[in-house]
Each structure stands twice: as C-alpha cells, then as structure tokens.
C-alpha positions in Angstrom: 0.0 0.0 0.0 1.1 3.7 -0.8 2.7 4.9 2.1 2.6 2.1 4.0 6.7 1.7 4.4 8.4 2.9 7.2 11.8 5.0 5.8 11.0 4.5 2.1 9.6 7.1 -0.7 6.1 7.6 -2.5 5.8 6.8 -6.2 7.0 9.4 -8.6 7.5 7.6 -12.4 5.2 4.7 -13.8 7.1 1.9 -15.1 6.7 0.9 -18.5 3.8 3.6 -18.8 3.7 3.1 -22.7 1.5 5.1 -24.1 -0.6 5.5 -21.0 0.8 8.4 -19.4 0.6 10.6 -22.6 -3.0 9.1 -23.3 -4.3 10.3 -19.8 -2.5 13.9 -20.1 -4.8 14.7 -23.1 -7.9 14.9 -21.0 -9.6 11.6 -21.6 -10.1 10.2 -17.8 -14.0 11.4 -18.2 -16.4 13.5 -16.2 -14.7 12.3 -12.8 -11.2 14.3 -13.4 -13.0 17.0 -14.9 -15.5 17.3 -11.5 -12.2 16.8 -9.5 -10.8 20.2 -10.5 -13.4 21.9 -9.3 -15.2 20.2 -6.2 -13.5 17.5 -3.8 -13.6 13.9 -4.8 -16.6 12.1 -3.9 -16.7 9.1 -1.2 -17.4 5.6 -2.4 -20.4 4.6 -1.3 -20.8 1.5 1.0 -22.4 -0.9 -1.3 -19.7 -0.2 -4.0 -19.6 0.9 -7.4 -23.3 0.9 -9.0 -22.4 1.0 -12.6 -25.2 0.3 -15.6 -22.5 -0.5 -18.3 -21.8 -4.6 -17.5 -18.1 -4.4 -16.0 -16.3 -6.9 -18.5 -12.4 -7.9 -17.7 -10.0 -5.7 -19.7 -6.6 -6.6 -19.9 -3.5 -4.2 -19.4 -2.8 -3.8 -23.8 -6.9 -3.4 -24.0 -6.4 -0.4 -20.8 -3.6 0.8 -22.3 -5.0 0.9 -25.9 -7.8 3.4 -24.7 -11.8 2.6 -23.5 -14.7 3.9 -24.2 -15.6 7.8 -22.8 -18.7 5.5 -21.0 -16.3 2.9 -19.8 -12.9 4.2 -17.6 -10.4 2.0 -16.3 -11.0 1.5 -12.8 -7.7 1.8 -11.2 -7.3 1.1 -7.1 -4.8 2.6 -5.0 -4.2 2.2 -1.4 -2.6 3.6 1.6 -2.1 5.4 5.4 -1.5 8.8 3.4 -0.5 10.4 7.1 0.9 13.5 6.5 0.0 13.8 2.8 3.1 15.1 1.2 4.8 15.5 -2.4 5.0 11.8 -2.4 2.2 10.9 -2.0 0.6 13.5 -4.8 3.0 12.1 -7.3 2.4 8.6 -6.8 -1.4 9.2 -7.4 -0.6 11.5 -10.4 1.0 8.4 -11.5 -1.8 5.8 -11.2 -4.3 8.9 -12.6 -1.9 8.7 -15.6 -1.4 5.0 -16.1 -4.0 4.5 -18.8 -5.6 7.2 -20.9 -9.4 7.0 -19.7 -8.5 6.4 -16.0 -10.7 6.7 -12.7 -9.2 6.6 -9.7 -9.7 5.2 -6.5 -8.0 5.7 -3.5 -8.3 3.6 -0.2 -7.6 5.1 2.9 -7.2 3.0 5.9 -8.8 3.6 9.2 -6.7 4.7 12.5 -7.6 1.5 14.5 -6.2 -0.7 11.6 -3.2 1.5 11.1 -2.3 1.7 14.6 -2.8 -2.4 14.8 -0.2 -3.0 12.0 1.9 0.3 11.2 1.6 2.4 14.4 0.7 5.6 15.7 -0.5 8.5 13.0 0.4 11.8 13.1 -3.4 13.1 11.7 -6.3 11.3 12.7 -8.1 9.1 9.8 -10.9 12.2 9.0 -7.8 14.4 8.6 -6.4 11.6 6.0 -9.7 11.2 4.0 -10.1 15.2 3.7 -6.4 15.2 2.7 -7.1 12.9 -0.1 -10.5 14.5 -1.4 -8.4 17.5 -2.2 -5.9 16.1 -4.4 -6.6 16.8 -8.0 -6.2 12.9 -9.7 -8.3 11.5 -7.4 -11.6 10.4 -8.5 -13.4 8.7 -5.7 -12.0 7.9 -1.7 -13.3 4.9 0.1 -12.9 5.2 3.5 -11.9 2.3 6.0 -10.5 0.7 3.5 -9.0 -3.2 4.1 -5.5 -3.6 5.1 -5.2 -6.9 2.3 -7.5 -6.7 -0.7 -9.9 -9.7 -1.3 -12.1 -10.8 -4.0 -15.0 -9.5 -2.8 -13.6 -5.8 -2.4 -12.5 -5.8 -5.7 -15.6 -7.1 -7.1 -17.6 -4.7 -5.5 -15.8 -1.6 -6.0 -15.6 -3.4 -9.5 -11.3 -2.4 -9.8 -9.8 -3.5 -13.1 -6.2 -3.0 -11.9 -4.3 -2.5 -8.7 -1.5 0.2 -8.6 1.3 -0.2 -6.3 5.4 -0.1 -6.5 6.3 -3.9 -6.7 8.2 -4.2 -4.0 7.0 -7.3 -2.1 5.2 -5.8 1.2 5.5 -7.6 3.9 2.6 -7.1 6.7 0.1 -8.7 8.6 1.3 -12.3 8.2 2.0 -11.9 5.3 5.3 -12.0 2.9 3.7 -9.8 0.3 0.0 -8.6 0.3 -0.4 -7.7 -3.3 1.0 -11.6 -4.2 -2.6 -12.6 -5.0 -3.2 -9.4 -6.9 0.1 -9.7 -9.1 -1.0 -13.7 -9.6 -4.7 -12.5 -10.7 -2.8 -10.1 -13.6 -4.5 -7.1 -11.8 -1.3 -5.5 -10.6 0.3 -2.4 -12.4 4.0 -1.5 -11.1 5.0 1.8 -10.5 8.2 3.3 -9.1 9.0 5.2 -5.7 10.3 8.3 -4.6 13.4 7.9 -2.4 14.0 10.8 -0.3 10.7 11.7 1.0 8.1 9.9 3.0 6.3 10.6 6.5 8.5 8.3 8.6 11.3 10.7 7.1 9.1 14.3 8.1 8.3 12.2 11.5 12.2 11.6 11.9 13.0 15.0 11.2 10.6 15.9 14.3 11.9 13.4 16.8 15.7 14.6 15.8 15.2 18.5 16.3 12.4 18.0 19.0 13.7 21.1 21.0 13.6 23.1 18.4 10.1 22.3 17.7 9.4 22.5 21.7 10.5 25.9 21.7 8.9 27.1 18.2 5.7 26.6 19.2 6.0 28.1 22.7 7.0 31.3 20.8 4.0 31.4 19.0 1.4 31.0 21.8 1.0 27.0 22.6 1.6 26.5 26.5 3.8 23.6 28.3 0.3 21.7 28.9 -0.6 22.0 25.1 3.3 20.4 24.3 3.3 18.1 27.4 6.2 19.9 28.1 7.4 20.0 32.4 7.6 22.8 34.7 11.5 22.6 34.2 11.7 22.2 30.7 9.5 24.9 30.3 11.4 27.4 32.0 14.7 26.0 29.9 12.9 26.5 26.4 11.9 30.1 27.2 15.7 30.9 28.9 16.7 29.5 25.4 14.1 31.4 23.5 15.2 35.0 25.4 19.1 34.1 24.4 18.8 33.6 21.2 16.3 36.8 20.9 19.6 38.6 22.5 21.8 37.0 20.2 19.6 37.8 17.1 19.5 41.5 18.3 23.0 41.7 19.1 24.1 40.2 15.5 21.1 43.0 13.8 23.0 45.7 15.7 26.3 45.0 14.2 25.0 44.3 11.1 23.9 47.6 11.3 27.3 49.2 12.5 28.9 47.5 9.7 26.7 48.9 7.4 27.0 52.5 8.6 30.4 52.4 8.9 30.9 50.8 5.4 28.5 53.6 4.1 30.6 56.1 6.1 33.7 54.8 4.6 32.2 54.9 1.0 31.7 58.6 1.6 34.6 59.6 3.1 36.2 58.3 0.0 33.8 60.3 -2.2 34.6 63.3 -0.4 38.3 63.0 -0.8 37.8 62.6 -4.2 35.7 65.2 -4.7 38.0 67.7 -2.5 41.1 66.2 -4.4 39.7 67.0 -8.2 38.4 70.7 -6.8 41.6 71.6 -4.9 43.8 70.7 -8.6 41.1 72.3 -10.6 41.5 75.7 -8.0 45.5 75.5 -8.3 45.4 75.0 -12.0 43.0 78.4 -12.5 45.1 80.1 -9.9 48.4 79.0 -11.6 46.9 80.1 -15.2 45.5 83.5 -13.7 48.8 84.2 -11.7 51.6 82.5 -13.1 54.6 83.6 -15.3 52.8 83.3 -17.6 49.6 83.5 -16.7 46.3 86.3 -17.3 47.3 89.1 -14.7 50.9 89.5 -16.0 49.8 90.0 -19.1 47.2 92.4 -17.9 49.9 94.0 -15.5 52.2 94.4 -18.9 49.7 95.9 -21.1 48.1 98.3 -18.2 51.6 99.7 -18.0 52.4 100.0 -21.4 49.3 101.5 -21.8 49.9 104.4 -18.4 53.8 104.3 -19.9 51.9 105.9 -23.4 49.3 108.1 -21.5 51.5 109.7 -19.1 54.9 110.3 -20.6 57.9 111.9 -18.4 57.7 115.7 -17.7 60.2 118.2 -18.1 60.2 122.3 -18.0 58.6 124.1 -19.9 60.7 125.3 -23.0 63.8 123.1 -22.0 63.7 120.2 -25.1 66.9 119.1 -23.6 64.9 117.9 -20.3 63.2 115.5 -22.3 63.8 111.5 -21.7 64.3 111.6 -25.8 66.7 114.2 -25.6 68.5 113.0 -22.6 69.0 109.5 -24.3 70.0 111.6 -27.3 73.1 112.7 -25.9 76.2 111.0 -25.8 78.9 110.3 -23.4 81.5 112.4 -25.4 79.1 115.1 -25.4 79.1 115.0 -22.2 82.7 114.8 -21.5 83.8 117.9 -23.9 80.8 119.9 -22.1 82.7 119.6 -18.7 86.0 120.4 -20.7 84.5 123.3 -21.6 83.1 124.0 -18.1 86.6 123.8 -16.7 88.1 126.2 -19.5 86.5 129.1 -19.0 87.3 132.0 -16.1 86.2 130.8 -13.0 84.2 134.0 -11.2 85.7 135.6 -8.2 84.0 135.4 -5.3 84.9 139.0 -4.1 83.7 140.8 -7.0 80.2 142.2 -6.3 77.5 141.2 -9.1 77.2 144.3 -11.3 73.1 144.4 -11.6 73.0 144.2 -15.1 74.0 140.6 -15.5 72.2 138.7 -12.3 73.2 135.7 -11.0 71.1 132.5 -12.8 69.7 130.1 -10.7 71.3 126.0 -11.6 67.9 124.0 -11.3 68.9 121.2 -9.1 67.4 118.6 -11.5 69.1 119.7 -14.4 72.5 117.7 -15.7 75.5 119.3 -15.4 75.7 119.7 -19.4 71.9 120.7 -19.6 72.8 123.9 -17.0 75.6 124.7 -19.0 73.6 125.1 -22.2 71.1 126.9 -20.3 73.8 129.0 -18.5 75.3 129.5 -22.0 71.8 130.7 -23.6 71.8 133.7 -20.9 
C-alpha cells in the first residue's frame, strides 16, 4: 500500500507507462477528473460501485489501448496517506496517468487498523480522507478501506487493476499482500520516490524535537498543550530569550557595519571630490597668476598702456629735459661739455655782481651739461 513503508519514498515515475501516461495527459479520464478540478472527490459509497454498463475484464494492452468515454479504467490505490506530502501527490498522479481514460480510487485506511499493523499517525483518519478529497487525480476515496485486498472488495468496488510499486510488502502475516493481486494479472507496477516519506518528516521531528518545543511556545502554545514539564518549560523560554539577544545583538552590528561601510564609502567620495576641486582651483590660480599666466599679461599691457598716456615731464621750453633728448646725448658730449666747463674763467667770489647781468639760478634737476647750455643761452 502507498505509504505504507516505514523509511521508504512515494511513487513518482510509472514503469513501463507506454502510451498510457501521454493518453491520460490529453484529458480523456472522463467527467470524474474533470469534477475533480473543481469540487472534492466524492466518497465511495458502502455498497460499492453501481455501474449500468456490465463491467467486462480488460486486460493491461486493451487499458492501455484506450476505452470507451462510457467505460474508464477503474484503477485502485491504497494507503495510510498520514501527513500527505509531495510523495504521495506524485504517486497518485502516477496511477491517474497509467492509462488514458483512468478513474481513480484511492483507499484510505482507518486509525484503529493502522495503529494495529503500522503504528501511531500523526493526523487522525478524518484528517487523512479530507487530505485525499483534495488532491486533484483522485476520483473517488473509500474510507476504511481493508488492510489486504480480497475478492470480494474488488468485485464490489468493480477495480480493473491495482496500482502499487512492486516491491514485495511484507505485513500482517504476510510475505507480500499484493501476491494474490500480481498472480490475478491485476497488478500495475509503479516506481517510488526515495528521499521523502512521513516516517522521514516524523524523523526529522523526533531529531530537532527542542527546536520544535520551543517554536511553538513562541508562538502561543503553552507547556500543557506540548506536554512539556515545569523545568523544561522554564529552559525552552531561557533558550528562547538568548537567542532573541543574540539575534538583536548580530542586527545591531549588522547595522554598525553597514554604517560604517557607508561612512567609509563617503569619506572616500569626499576626498575625491575635495582632491579633483583643490587641482582644478591651483590649476586656475596657476593660469591666472603664473609667469605666464592672465594678470601678468594684464599687469604688462596696463603699464604699457599708463607708460603711453602719461609720458615723463620736463620744464617748460627746455627740449633738452626731455627723456628723448637726454638719451640723445652721448657720453663724449658729455665729457667735452665739462671740458668746456673747466676752460673758462672761474668768477671771483669777491667781485660784487654788477646788476646788469644777475646771478642764474642751476635748477637742481638739471644735468650738469643741460645747465651749462642753459647757462650758455643767458
């Protein structure tokens, strides 16, 4: 029976599927698949399957070569289904798709015969039948359903084929309850999912159970709910607050390190920034002020241009005081003036000055050869 191993996977690939797989994706399992979609699966009733149509024997090549619309293949699956996982939805999905006008049943066993030969479930058997009314390839769930298969079942839930991995099962006495099915040529093997079952999700449980413990006291269940001690209690919740400090403690330096990775981003920004302004400000002040820069050039023509306005002065009527004139003359001009200067008389200080010829004033700023011409012109 699906999900009746302890340990082991659900079905997830059809062996062999043929044809039957494709046939049953193109939408010919019938009214039942379609109803599926949109409501949950109905249960069987008691007395079985009530069918008009006479139920004749088909044979796997006649399933797998298509029915009738009117006549599906009646395909049986069985199992404990606790905790309904991936596992289980794939291994249905895989009887659904065995032939292509399929209608699938699914047997769910009761608690009180699960508990006898499996053990303790997790859900309680209503849990288990809701579970599968919800699943999408199933057709039709019959509830208490028999831990071995008989004739009689079969017959009166009128099943063409039984699907199950072929593993041989060993349970209740027995070294493989699906032998009689397999002899009867009513068997159809499929293949298991390893990696995923509920003795696996249970195991996981059991392993991490303080973790669990302590999940659900944070979120409201009390140490009565969890049969959970006075002691214990008071350890979870010490746990609970330490690892509420540690959490905190790692936000807040997750936070410091993100400030101070920010603050170190900018920091480097700013640098940059002050680095490319403070060479742009000494290139401009080095092309404004420099040798050769703006304001000496300015400087240079504002002189040249006061130099042309505002020439040097010299007295009035005196050419000779001129810069032009004074650049004009010569050193040996200059040289046989003050020969000439030393010639002549020198005038005796005793004599009075007669008042017809005045003494002449030297302008201090004269040259020595410009007072002597102007001496001369007296």
């Amino acid at each position: 029976m699906a999900g009746r191993r302890r340990g082991r996977g659900s079905n997830v690939q059809q062996r062999g599927q043929g044809g039957g797989q494709g046939g049953g994706q193109r939408g010919g399992q019938g009214r039942g698949s379609r109803r599926a979609l949109r409501e949950p699966a109905a249960f069987a009733k008691p007395t079985g399957c009530e069918l008009e149509v006479p139920q004749e024997k088909l044979t796997i090549a006649q399933a797998r070569r298509g029915t009738p619309a009117h006549r599906p293949v009646r395909v049986y699956a069985d199992g404990i289904f606790d905790l309904f996982h991936s596992g289980h939805a794939r291994a249905l999905m895989q009887a659904k798709t065995l032939f292509p006008n399929t209608y699938l049943i699914v047997g769910v066993c009761s608690d009180d015969l699960t508990h006898k030969f499996k053990g303790y479930t997790v859900m309680t058997e209503d849990e288990r039948y809701d579970a599968l009314r919800h699943c999408r390839y199933v057709d039709e769930v019959v509830r208490d359903a028999p831990w071995t298969l008989s004739t009689e079942f079969l017959k009166t839930h009128k099943i063409d084929f039984v699907a199950h991995d072929d593993i041989p099962y060993t349970s209740a006495g027995s070294e493989d309850v699906y032998k009689h099915i397999k002899e009867a040529g009513m068997f159809v093997a499929t293949q298991r999912t390893e990696g995923i079952s509920t003795s696996d999700l249970i195991t996981r449980i059991v392993r991490d159970y303080d973790i669990y413990v302590r999940r659900n006291l944070q979120r409201g269940y009390t140490a009565r709910d969890l049969n959970v001690g006075f002691i214990n209690d008071k350890k979870y919740r010490l746990q609970n607050q330490v690892d509420k400090m540690k959490e905190t403690v790692r936000t807040v330096e997750e936070k410091s390190k993100h400030f101070v990775h920010t603050v170190e981003e900018k920091s480097h920004d700013l640098i940059h920034k002050w680095e490319e302004k403070s060479r742009e400000f000494i290139g401009n002040f080095l092309e404004l002020f420099g040798p050769d820069g703006a304001w000496h050039a300015i400087q240079e023509r504002s002189g040249r241009v006061l130099q042309a306005l505002s020439p040097y002065s010299s007295p009035r009527g005196s050419p000779s005081s001129s810069p032009t004139r004074r650049r004009s003359l010569s050193p040996d001009s200059s040289s046989s003036a003050s020969s000439a200067s030393s010639l002549s008389p020198p005038s005796s200080p005793s004599s009075p000055s007669s008042p017809s010829s005045p003494k002449k004033e030297i302008h201090p700023s004269l040259s020595p050869a410009a007072a002597y011409n102007r001496h001369l012109k007296s």
